[in-house]
N, C-alpha and C positions, 0 to 999 in steps of 0.2 A: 649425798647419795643415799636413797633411801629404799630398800628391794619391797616392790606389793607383793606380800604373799596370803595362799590359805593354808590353813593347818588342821589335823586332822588327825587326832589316835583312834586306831580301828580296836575293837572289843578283842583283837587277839595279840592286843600290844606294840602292831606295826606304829610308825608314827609315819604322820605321811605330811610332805609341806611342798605348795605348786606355787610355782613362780610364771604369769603368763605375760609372755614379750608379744604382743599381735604381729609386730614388726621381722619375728624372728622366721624363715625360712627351715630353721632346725628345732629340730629341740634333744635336748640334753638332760640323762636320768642318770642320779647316783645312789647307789646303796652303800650307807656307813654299819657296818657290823662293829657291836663293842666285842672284839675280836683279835684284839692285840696279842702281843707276846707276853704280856704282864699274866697271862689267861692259862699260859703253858703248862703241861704237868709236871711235875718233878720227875726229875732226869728224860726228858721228853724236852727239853728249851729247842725252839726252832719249830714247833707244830702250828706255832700261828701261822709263821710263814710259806712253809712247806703246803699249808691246807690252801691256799692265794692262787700257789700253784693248781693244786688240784681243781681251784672251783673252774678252769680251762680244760679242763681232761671228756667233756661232756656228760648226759644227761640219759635217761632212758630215752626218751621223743628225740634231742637233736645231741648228735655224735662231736659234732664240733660248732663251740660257742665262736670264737674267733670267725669261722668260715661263714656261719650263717651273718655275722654284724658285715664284715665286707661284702656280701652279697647283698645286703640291703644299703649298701651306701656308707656305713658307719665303721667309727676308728672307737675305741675305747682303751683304757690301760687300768691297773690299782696299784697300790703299795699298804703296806703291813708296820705298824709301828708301835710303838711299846703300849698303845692304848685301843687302835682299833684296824680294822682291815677296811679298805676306802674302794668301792669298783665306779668305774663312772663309763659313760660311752656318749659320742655325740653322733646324731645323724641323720638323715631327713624327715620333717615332721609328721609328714603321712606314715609313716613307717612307728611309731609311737607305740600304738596296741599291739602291732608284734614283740617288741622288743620287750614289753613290761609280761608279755605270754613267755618267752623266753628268760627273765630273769624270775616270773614266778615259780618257773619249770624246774632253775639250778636251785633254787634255794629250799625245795622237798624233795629233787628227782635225784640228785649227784648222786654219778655210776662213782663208786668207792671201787672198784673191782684192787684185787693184789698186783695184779698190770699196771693198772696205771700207778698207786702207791711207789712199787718198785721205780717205776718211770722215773717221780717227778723228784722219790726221793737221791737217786744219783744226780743228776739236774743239778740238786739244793747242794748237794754234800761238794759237787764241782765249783759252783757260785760260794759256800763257805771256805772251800780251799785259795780261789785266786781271791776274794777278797779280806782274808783273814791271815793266810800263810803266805803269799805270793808277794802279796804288796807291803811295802818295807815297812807302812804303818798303821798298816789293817787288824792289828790286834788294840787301835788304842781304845775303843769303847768296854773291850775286856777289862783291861788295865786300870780303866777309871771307874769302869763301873763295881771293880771288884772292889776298890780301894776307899768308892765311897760307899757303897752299902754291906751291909752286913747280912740279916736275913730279910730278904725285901724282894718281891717279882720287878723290879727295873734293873736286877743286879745281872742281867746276863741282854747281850744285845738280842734285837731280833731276831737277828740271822741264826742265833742258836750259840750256847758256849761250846759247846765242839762238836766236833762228827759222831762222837759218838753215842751221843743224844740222840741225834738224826735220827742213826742206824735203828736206832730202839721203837722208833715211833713203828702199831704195827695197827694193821685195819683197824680191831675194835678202838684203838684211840681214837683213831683220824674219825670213829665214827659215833663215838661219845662228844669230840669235840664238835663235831657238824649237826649233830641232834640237839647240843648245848648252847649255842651260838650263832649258828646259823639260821634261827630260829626269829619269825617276826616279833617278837619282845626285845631282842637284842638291835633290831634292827630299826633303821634312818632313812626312808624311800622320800628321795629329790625329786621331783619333778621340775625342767625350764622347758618353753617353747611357746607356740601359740596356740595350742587349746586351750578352752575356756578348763575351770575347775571341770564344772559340771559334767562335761564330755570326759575329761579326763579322769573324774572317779568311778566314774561308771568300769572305766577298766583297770582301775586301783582295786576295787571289789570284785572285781570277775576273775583277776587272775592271782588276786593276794589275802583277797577278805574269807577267804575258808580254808586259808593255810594253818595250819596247828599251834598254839603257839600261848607264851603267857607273858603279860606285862614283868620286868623286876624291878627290882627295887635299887636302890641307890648302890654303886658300884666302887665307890669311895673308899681309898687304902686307909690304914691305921696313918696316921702321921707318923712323918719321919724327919726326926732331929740328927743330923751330921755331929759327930759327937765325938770324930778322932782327932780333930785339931789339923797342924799343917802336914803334909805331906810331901816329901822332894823322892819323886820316884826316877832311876837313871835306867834306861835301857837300850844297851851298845847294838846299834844296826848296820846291816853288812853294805852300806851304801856312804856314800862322801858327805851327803848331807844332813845335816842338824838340824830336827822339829824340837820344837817346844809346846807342851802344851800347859796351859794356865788352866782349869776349871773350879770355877767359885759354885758351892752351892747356893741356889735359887729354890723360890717354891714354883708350883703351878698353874698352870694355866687359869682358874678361876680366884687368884689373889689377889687381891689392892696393887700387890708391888710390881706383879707381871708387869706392866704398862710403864713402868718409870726402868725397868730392867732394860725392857725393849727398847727404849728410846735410849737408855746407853750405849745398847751395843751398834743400833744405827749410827749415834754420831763418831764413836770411834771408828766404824767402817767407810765412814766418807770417801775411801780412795783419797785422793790430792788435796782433798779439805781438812784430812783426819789429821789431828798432831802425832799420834802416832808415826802416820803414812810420812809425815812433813819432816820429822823427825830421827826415825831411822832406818826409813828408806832412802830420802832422797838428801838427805843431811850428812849423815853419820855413814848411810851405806854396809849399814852392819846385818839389813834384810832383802831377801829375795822377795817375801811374799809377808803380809802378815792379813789376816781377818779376825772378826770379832761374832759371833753370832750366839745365838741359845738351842740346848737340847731341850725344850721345853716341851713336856709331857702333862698329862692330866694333874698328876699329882704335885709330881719335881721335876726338876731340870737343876742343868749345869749354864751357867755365862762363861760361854769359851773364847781364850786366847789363845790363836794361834801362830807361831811363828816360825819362818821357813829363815834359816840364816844363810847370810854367803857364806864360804871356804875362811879360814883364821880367822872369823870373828869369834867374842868370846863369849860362852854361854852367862857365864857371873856377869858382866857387862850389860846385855840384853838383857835380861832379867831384873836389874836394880835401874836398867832405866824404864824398865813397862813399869816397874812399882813407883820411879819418880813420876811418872805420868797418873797413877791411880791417885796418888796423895793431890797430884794438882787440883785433878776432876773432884775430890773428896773436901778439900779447902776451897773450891769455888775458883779457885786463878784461873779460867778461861776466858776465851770472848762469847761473852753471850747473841752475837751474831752467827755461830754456831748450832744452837738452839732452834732458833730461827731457821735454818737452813733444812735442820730435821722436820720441821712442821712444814713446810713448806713441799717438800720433797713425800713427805709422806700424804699431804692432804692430793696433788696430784696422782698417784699412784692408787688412792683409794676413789680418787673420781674414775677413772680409765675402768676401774674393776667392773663399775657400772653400764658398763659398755660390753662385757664379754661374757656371753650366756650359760659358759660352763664355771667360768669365775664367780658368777654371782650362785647359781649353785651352790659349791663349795661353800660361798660365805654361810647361806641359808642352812646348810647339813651341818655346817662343824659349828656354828650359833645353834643348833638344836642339841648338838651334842652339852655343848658345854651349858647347858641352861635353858636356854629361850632361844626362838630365832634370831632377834633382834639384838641379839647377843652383839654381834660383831660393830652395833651399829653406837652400843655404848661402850663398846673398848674404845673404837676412832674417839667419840669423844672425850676420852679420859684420855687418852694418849696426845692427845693435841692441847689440852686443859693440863697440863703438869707445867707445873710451874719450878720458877729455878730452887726454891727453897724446899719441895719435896725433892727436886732429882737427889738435890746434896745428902738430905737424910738416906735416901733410897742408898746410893752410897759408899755413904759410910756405916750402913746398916749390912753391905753386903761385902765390899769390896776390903776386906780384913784375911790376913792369914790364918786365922783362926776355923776362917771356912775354907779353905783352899788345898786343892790338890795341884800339884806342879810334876808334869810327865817329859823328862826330856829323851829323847831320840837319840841318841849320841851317835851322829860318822865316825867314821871310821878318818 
């Protein structure tokens, strides 16, 4: 599966990439802002996210963004992550030139008023409290993230390290940060549907090409080497059940090893195929739940293990059998019908992608982010080309105490 696209940096740094489907009834626009929480200012954590909020608060010309996309047909949503802030909207094709009038409107016009700041900052500080305070294990990105980094912007989650951060954030930030970031240099404009390019630039440039704005430069953190060794952190919660969490550090998204990382934690997540799942779920009986996935960020990420126990199982037990399992996968003793399974499963899911006009989006915005567009089109092939003698080094390169943090949940 292969996306046709054009691509296109305008003289004020926007970058622009159209995807045209003739076939498509809709079409579908995203703006990637490098806008993350990594962005935030000191004792200000949580202004990526808070500003997300804000870009729904409306405009000089139109009062509410939400109200005018339902009125033309269309659903949109975003989310805010340690590297950049994502808007997308789908909705009928004829309606295209408005919506790109409208998003050139929020990205110079946003009403900052102390109204709505106030607003959306109570909103965020509520959303920080049920999911940080509320839920019995909503502080674990705190906890890990504090534990693996030291001075680093990935060391506090999105959502902010506490409230009262939040509280501090005041107009001129929110309006440093929107003059800094919100800005067509920082910015990724998607275009899917079925206008040709040529129609469709025509109001790429009417309603973006004289927005203010300047190309930058490479956004790229210091490296960061994990350098405390192992960690067994315990923290007693007021609830019956026992979390665990495992996190090994990993690098980022644009590394060799990302792609043999991901395909680990796929085949450990197999559900009913996974020897985990085979093992001590439905063997042993000593888990409720377990999954495997990655926090994978520009830079770094974590390979998380996570596991929900039943009532009198033991934590030291669970624990020395997920590690009998890492040595297995690190020594090679599996079925390599397994493998296979992952390739299989994954080459499906990347055909389908091909088929969904805000998916292929997506692929084309976050391939622009991380390099090229076609980015995504040589990760599938590397990720399908790993062979069993890289997984094993990949590994045993990653899968060692030495990189590891281990966060247990303790019931009560």
């Amino acid at each position: 599966m292969q996306i046709p696209y054009t691509y296109e940096i305008l003289p004020n740094g926007l970058r622009v990439i159209h995807h045209q489907d003739v076939f498509s009834k809709q079409s579908a626009v995203s703006l990637l802002y490098q806008a993350g929480s990594r962005y935030d200012p000191h004792q200000r954590t949580g202004m990526a996210h808070l500003f997300e909020h804000l870009m729904y608060t409306g405009t000089r010309r139109f009062s509410s963004y939400d109200k005018i996309l339902q009125l033309a047909g269309g659903d949109g949503n975003a989310f805010t992550n340690q590297d950049i802030a994502y808007y997308y909207a789908l909705f009928p094709a004829v309606n295209l030139s408005s919506y790109l009038e409208l998003e050139g409107d929020r990205m110079t016009n946003l009403r900052l008023s102390q109204r709505g700041l106030d607003t959306q900052r109570k909103v965020v500080i509520e959303e920080w409290k049920e999911t940080c305070l509320d839920e019995p294990f909503g502080d674990v990105l705190h906890v890990l993230c504090e534990a693996i980094y030291e001075d680093h912007p990935y060391r506090w989650p999105v959502i902010g390290y506490d409230d009262q951060d939040i509280r501090r954030i005041n107009r001129d930030d929110v309006a440093y940060f929107y003059q800094q970031y919100y800005q067509p240099g920082q910015t990724i404009l998607a275009i899917a549907g079925p206008q040709s390019w040529t129609e469709t630039r025509e109001s790429v440039l009417h309603y973006f090409g004289s927005l203010a704005g300047y190309p930058v430069g490479s956004s790229a953190l210091t490296p960061y080497n994990y350098t405390k060794g192992f960690q067994e952190i315990i923290k007693p919660v007021d609830v019956s059940q026992t979390v665990i969490f495992i996190a090994f550090m990993m690098p980022g998204r644009r590394d060799t090893d990302y792609a043999g990382l991901d395909f680990w934690s796929q085949w450990m997540s197999q559900n009913i195929s996974s020897p985990l799942y085979q093992d001590l779920i439905k063997k042993r009986q000593w888990l409720l739940d377990i999954d495997v996935y990655l926090t994978g960020g520009m830079e770094h990420g974590q390979f998380m293990i996570e596991a929900h126990l039943l009532p009198d199982s033991s934590v030291d037990k669970v624990l020395k059998r997920i590690w009998w399992h890492l040595e297995q996968v690190k020594n090679g003793r599996f079925k390599p019908g397994g493998i296979q399974a992952v390739k299989h499963k994954r080459e499906n899911a990347f055909e389908f992608q091909g088929i969904h006009l805000a998916r292929k989006l997506s692929l084309l915005s976050e391939s622009t982010w991380l390099g090229y567009p076609e980015a995504y089109l040589d990760y599938h092939r590397q990720f399908m080309g790993c062979s069993i003698s890289e997984l094993l080094a990949i590994a045993n390169k990653y899968f060692v105490p030495e990189q590891c943090v281990t966060l247990i949940y303790e019931g009560k």
